[in-house]
C-alpha positions in Angstrom: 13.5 -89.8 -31.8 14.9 -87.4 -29.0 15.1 -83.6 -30.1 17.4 -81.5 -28.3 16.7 -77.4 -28.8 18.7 -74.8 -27.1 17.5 -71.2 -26.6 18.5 -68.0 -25.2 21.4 -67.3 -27.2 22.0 -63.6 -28.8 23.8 -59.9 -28.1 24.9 -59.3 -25.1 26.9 -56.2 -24.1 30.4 -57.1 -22.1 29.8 -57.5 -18.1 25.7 -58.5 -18.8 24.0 -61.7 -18.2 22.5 -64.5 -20.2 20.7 -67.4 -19.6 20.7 -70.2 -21.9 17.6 -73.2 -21.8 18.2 -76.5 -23.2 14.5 -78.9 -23.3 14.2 -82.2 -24.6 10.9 -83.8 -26.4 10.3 -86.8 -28.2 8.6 -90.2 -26.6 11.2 -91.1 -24.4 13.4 -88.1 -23.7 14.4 -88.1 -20.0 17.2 -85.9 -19.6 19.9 -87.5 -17.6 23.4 -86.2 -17.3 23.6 -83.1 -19.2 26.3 -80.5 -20.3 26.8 -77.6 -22.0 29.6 -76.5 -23.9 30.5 -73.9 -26.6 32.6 -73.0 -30.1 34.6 -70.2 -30.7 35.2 -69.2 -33.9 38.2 -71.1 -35.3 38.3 -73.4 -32.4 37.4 -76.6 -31.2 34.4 -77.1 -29.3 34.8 -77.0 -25.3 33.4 -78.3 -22.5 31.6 -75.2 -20.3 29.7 -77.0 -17.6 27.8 -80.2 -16.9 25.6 -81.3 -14.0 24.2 -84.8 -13.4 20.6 -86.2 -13.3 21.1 -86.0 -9.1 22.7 -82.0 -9.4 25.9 -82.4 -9.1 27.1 -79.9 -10.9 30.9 -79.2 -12.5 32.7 -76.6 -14.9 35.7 -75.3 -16.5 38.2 -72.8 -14.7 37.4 -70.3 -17.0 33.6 -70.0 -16.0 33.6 -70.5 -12.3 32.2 -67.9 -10.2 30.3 -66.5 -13.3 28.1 -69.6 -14.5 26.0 -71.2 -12.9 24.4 -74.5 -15.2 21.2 -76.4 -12.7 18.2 -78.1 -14.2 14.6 -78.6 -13.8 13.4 -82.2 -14.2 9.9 -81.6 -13.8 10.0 -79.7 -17.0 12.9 -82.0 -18.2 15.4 -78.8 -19.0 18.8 -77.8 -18.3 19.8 -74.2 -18.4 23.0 -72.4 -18.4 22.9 -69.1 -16.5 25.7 -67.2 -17.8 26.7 -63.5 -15.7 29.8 -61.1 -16.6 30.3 -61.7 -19.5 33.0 -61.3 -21.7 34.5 -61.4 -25.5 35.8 -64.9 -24.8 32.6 -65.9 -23.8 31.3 -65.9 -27.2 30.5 -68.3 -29.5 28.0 -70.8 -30.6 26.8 -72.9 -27.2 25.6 -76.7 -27.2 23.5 -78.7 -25.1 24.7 -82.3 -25.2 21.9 -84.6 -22.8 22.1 -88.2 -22.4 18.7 -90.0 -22.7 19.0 -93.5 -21.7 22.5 -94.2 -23.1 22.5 -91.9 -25.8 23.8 -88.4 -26.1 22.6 -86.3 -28.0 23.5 -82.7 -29.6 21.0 -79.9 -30.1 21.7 -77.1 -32.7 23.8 -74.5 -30.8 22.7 -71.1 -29.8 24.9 -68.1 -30.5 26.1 -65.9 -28.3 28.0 -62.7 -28.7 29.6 -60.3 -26.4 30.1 -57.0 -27.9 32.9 -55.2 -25.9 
């Protein structure tokens, strides 16, 4: 069994930072490709960013130049460092990480940019 917990998540004022940390535990829980991504409310959930188990690192027009997602596979994490933020920006974010060949979801984290 593979858990997947996100943290970091909460109120942020408009134009602040936030940095979001996504860990893996269970017996076999190797993070391998990894992404983040996030739901408004009354949308669909998006694709923010992902990176792969080498670093190589993509994301969404909307983010570039203001998040930056990396990882740390000594500690087997992935984290989303998230700078100017803005109202758009908020909403409940998810850490989806492949372990072996299985992907799996944590709970979300909120986050909310008050303007």
């Amino acid at each position: 069994q593979v858990h997947v917990v996100e943290s970091g998540g909460g109120l942020v004022q408009a134009g602040g930072p936030l940095r979001l940390s996504c860990a893996a535990s269970g017996s076999i829980c190797r993070i391998n490709d990894a992404g983040w991504y996030r739901q408004a409310p009354g949308k669909q959930r998006e694709l923010v960013a992902t990176i792969t188990r080498g670093g190589r690192t993509n994301s969404v027009d909307s983010v570039k130049g203001r998040f930056t997602i990396s990882r740390d596979n000594a500690k087997n994490t992935v984290d989303l460092q998230m700078n100017s933020l803005n109202s758009e920006d908020t909403g409940v974010y998810y850490c989806n990480a492949f372990v072996r060949e299985y992907s799996y979801w944590g709970q979300g984290t909120q986050v909310t940019v008050s303007s």
